[in-house]
Every structure is written in C-alpha cells, then in structure tokens.
C-alpha positions as CSV (number, residue, x, y, z in Angstrom):
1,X,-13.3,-5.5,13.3
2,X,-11.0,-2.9,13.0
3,X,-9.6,-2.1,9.3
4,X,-5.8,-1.4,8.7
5,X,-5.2,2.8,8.4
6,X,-2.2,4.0,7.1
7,X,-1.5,5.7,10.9
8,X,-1.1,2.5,12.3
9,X,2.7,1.9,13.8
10,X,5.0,-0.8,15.5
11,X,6.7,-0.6,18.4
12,X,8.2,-2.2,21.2
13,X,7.6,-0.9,24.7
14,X,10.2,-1.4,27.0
15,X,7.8,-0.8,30.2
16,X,5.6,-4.0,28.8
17,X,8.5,-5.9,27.3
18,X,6.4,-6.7,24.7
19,X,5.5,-5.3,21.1
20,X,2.1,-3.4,20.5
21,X,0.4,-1.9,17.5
22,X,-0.7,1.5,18.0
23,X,-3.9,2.3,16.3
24,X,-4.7,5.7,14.2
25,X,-7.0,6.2,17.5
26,X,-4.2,5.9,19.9
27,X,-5.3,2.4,21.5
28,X,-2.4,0.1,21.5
29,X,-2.4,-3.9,21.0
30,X,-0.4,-5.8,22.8
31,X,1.5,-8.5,21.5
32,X,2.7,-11.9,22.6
33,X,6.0,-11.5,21.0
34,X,8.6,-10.4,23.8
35,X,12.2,-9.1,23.4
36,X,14.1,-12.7,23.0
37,X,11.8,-13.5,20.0
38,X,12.3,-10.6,18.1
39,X,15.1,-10.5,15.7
40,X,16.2,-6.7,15.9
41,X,14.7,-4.3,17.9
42,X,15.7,-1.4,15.7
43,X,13.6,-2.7,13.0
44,X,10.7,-2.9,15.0
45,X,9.6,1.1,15.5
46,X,7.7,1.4,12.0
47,X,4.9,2.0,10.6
48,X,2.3,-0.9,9.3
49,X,3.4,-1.2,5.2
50,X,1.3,-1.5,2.6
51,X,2.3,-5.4,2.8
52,X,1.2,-5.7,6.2
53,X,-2.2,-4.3,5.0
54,X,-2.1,-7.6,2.3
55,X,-0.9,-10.0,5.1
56,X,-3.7,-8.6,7.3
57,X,-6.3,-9.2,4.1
58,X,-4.8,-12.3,3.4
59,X,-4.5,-13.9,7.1
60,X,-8.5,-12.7,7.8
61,X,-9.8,-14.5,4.7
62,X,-7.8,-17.9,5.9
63,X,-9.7,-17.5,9.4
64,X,-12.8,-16.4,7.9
65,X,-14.5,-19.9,8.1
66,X,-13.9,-20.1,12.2
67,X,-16.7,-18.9,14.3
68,X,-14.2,-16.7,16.3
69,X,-15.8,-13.3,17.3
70,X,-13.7,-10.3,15.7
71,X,-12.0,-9.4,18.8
72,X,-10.4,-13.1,18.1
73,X,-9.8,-12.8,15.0
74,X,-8.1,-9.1,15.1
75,X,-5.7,-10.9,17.5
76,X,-4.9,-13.4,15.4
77,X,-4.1,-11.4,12.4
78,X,-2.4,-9.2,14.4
79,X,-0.2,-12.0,15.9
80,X,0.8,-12.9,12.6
81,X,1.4,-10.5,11.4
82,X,3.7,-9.7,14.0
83,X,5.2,-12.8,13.6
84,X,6.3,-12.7,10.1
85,X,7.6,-9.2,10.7
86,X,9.5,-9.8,13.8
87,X,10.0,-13.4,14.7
88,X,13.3,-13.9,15.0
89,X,14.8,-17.3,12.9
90,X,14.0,-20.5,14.5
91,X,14.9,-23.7,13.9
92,X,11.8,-26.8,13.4
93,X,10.5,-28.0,16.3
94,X,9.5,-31.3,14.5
95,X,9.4,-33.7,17.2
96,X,6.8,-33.4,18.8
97,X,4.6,-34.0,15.9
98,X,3.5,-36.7,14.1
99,X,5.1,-37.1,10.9
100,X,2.5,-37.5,7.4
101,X,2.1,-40.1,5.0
102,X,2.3,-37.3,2.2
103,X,4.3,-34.1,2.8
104,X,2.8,-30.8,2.3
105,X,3.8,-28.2,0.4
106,X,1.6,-25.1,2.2
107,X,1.2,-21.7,1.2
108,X,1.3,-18.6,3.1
109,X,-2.1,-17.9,4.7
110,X,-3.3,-21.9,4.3
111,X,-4.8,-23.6,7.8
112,X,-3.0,-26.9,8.6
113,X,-3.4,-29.5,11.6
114,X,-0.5,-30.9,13.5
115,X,-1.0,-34.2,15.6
116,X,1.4,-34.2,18.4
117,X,2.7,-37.8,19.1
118,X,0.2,-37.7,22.3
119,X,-2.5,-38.0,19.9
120,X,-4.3,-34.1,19.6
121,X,-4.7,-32.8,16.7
122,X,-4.6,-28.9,16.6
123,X,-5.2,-26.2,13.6
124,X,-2.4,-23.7,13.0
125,X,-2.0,-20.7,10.2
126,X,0.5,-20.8,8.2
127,X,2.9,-17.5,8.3
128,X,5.3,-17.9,6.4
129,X,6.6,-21.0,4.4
130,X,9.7,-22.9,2.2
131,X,10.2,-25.8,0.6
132,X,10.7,-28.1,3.4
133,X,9.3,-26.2,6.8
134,X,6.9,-23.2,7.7
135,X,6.5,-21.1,10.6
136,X,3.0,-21.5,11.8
137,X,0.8,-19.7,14.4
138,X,-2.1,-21.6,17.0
139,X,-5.2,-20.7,16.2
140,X,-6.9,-23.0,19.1
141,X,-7.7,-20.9,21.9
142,X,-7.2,-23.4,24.8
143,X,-3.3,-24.0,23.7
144,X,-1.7,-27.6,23.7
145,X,0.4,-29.4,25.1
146,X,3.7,-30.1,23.0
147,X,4.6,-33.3,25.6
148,X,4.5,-33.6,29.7
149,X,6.6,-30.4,29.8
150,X,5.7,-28.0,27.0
151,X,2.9,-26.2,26.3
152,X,2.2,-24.0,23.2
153,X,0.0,-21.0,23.9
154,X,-3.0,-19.6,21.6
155,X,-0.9,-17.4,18.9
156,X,2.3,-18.5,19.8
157,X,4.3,-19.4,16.9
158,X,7.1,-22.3,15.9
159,X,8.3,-23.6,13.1
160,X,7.7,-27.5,12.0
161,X,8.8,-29.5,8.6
162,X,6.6,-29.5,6.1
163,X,6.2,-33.4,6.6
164,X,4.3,-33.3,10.0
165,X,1.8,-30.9,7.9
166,X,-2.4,-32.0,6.8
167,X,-3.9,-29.0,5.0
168,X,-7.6,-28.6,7.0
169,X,-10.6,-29.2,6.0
170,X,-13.9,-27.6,6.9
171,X,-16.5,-29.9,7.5
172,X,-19.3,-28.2,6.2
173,X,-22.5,-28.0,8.8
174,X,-25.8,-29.7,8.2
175,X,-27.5,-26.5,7.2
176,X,-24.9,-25.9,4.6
177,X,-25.5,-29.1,2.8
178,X,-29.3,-28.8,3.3
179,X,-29.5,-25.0,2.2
C-alpha cells in the first residue's frame, strides 16, 4: 500500500468533476466526492498536511482488522480522508436507522454498525465526531439500501446521531482462539 509523501496534493478537476489525489509519482486517485459536496472549492488545491499524514495512520490502523486487499483499503483511507477535509456540513440523516438502547459516544477513527429500520446491519468509520452526531463513511463494499428509494454507496459518507450508533466488535476466528 502506498505510504503518504510529502509531494502528494489535492485537487479538484473540473474535466472529472470530481476530487483526486495526485501522487509524488504522478498517478492521480479519484475521489467519490463531487462538486455539490464539497464545501469550498478554493480550499481544495493543496497539498496533503502533516495531519492528513495522521488521519491516513490513524484511519488504516481502524481498518486494519478487515480482510480488504490494500487497493481497498488505500481507497478507504483516502475517502476519508477526503471527507473530513472537504465534506461540506450536513445535517443527520437519522431516520433511517435504528435508534440504540445506549447512546454512543465514538471517537474519531472507531468502526461502528448502523441497523437501518429494514433490518441490515452495516459497519461504517467514523470521520469525524461531536457530542451528539458523527459523520461516518461505508466500509461495506456492496453498499445499502437506506429504504425503497435510497441507496448509500461503498465510501460514501453521511452524518447520523450518536444514538443510532453500536461500536463493532471483531469476532475473533477459530484459529485465533485456538493459536
């Protein structure tokens, strides 16, 4: 997996409507974070900061425990990233998940599992959080379905109330209790 450099940059590119990292070798990412979601465009041609080096650190050890291959997991980190950067404000989209017996008060970088009132139960990332919601990114590569209408895509992000929130919790596989 590639290692944040200091040579790294942001950009949006008005050809792809879209945002894209551009590596020290000159291959660029694209994002999933298009025009409408970003909060100012003039904020976004920079380079990657010595916190986006942390975020990157701090995002692949939450992951970590996924069997994801590292293409997966660069994308991730990278949509994350992004994310916390360049999201532009949005307000919780708490209805379509079930709400929690016990509220949660999740840290930056934690995994958490929504259930949406249809009954699936997906893991998210947790990108940036406050005292009573946090934005959060899907981590399940198939998406979901929000309700009949909506679907939220693999690294999308939205923003839910900390009360529709379980923290996850690895099961640990056979091998790892036997070994």
């Amino acid at each position: 997996m590639d290692k944040p450099q200091i040579d790294w940059s942001w950009s949006f590119r008005d050809e792809l409507k879209s945002l894209v990292l551009l590596s020290s070798d000159k291959r660029e990412f694209k994002l999933n974070l298009c025009e409408k979601n970003i909060g100012h465009l003039s904020f976004v041609n920079r380079q990657f900061t010595v916190d986006d080096a942390s975020n990157f650190d701090e995002f692949h050890d939450a992951i970590s425990c996924f069997e994801y291959t590292d293409d997966i997991k660069f994308h991730i980190i990278l949509h994350a990233i992004a994310c916390k950067n360049f999201q532009k404000p949005m307000m919780p989209k708490s209805w379509f998940f079930k709400e929690q017996d016990q509220p949660l008060s999740p840290q930056n970088a934690e995994i958490v599992t929504l259930t949406c009132l249809a009954g699936d139960t997906s893991r998210f990332l947790v990108i940036d959080s406050s005292e009573s919601a946090s934005l959060l990114l899907l981590i399940e590569q198939k998406g979901i379905h929000l309700n009949s209408n909506k679907r939220l895509e693999f690294c999308e992000c939205i923003k839910v109330m900390n009360n529709r929130l379980r923290l996850f919790i690895k099961e640990p596989k056979i091998m790892d209790l036997v070994g």
